[in-house]
C-alpha positions as CSV (number, residue, x, y, z in Angstrom):
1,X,16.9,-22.9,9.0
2,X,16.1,-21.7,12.8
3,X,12.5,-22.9,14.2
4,X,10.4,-20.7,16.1
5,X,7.6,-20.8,18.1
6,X,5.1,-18.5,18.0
7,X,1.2,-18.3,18.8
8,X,-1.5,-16.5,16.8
9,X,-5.0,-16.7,18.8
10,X,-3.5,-18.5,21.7
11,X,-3.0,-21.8,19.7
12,X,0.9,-22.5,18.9
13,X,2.5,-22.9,15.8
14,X,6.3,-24.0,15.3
15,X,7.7,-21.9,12.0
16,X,10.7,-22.9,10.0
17,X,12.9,-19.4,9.9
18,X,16.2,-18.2,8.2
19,X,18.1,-17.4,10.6
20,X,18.5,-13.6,9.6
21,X,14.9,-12.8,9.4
22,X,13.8,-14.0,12.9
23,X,12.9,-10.1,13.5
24,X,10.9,-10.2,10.1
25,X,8.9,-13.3,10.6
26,X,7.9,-11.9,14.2
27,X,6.7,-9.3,13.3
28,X,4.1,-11.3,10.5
29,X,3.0,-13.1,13.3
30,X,1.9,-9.8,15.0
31,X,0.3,-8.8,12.3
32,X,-1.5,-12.1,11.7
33,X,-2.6,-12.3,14.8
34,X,-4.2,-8.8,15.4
35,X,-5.4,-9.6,11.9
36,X,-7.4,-12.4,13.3
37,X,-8.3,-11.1,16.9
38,X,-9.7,-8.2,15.9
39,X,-11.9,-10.7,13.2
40,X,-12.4,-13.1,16.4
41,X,-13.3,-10.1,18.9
42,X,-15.7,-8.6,16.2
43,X,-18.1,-11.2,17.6
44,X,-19.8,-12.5,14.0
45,X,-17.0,-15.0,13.0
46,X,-16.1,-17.8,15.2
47,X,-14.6,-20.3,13.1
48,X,-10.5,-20.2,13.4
49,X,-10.3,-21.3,9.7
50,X,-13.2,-18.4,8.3
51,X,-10.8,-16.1,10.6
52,X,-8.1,-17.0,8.8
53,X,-9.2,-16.8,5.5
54,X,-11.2,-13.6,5.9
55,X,-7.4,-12.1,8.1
56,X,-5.8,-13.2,4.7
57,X,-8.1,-11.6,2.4
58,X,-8.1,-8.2,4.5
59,X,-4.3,-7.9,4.4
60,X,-4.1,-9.0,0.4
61,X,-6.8,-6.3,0.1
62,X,-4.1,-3.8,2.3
63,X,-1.2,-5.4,0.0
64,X,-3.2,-4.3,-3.0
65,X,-3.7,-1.6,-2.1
66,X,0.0,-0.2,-1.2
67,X,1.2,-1.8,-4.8
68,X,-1.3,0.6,-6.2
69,X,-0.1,3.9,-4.2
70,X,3.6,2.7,-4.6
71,X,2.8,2.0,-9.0
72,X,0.8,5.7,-9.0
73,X,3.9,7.5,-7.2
74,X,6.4,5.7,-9.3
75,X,4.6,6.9,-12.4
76,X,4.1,10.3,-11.5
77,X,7.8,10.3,-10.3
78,X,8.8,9.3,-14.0
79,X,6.9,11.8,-15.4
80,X,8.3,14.8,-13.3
81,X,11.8,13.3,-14.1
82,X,10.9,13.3,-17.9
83,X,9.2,16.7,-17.5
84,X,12.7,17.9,-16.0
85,X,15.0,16.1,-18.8
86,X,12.6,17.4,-21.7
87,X,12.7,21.2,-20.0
88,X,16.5,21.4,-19.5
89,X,18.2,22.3,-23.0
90,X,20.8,19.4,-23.6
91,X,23.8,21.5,-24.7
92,X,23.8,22.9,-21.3
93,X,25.8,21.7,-18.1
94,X,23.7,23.5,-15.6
95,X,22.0,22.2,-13.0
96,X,18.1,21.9,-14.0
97,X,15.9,23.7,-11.0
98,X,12.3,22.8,-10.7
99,X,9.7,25.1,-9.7
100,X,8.1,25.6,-6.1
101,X,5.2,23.5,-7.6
102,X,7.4,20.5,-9.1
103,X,9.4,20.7,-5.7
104,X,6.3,20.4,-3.3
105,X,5.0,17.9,-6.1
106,X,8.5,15.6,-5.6
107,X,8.3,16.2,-1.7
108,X,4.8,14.7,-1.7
109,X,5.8,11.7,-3.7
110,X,8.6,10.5,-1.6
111,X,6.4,10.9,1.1
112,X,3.8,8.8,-0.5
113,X,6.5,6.6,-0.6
114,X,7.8,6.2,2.6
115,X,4.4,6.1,3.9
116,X,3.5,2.9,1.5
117,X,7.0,1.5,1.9
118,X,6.6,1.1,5.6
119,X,9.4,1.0,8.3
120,X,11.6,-2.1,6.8
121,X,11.6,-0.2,3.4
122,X,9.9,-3.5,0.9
123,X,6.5,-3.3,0.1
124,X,6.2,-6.8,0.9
């Protein structure tokens, strides 16, 4: 394990790391922190351990939230794919088409997708 040190609201903190997910673990300390500065520069909290908690509870909230878009698209997604297996007869080896409507549908879930995936591809 690699150590780091990084600082979230100007105080410093020294993180145990793998050593392959240096990249990763910076980039939760970003978050954190503009998690908790914006809570700090907001003016009504003032407490770092409020900011904290209320930073954690804000980003479990966003977490929540991406599980639910990323469970909705996976379920629609299964349905188009069993709407396409039921639809194309069995005996034939053609390749099953989907309308313009199923298409844009499918184009729309991945995007959903991406979107709620984020740039590193994990939801968490």
């Amino acid at each position: 394990m690699k150590q780091i040190e990084v600082k979230i609201m100007q105080q410093s903190y020294l993180l145990s790391c793998p050593e392959d997910q240096e990249t990763r673990m910076l980039s939760a300390v970003e978050r954190v922190d503009a998690a908790m500065t914006r809570i700090r520069d907001a003016g009504k909290v003032r407490a770092r351990e409020r900011i904290a908690v209320l930073a954690a509870l804000n980003m479990a909230f966003e977490i929540a939230d991406h599980e639910t878009a990323a469970l909705a698209a996976k379920e629609q997604t299964d349905a188009l794919l069993a709407a396409v297996a039921t639809a194309a007869p069995a005996a034939t080896h053609t390749t099953p088409t989907l309308s313009e409507d199923d298409e844009a549908r499918v184009r729309g879930l991945l995007q959903r997708l991406d979107e709620t995936l984020g740039d590193d591809g994990r939801l968490l």
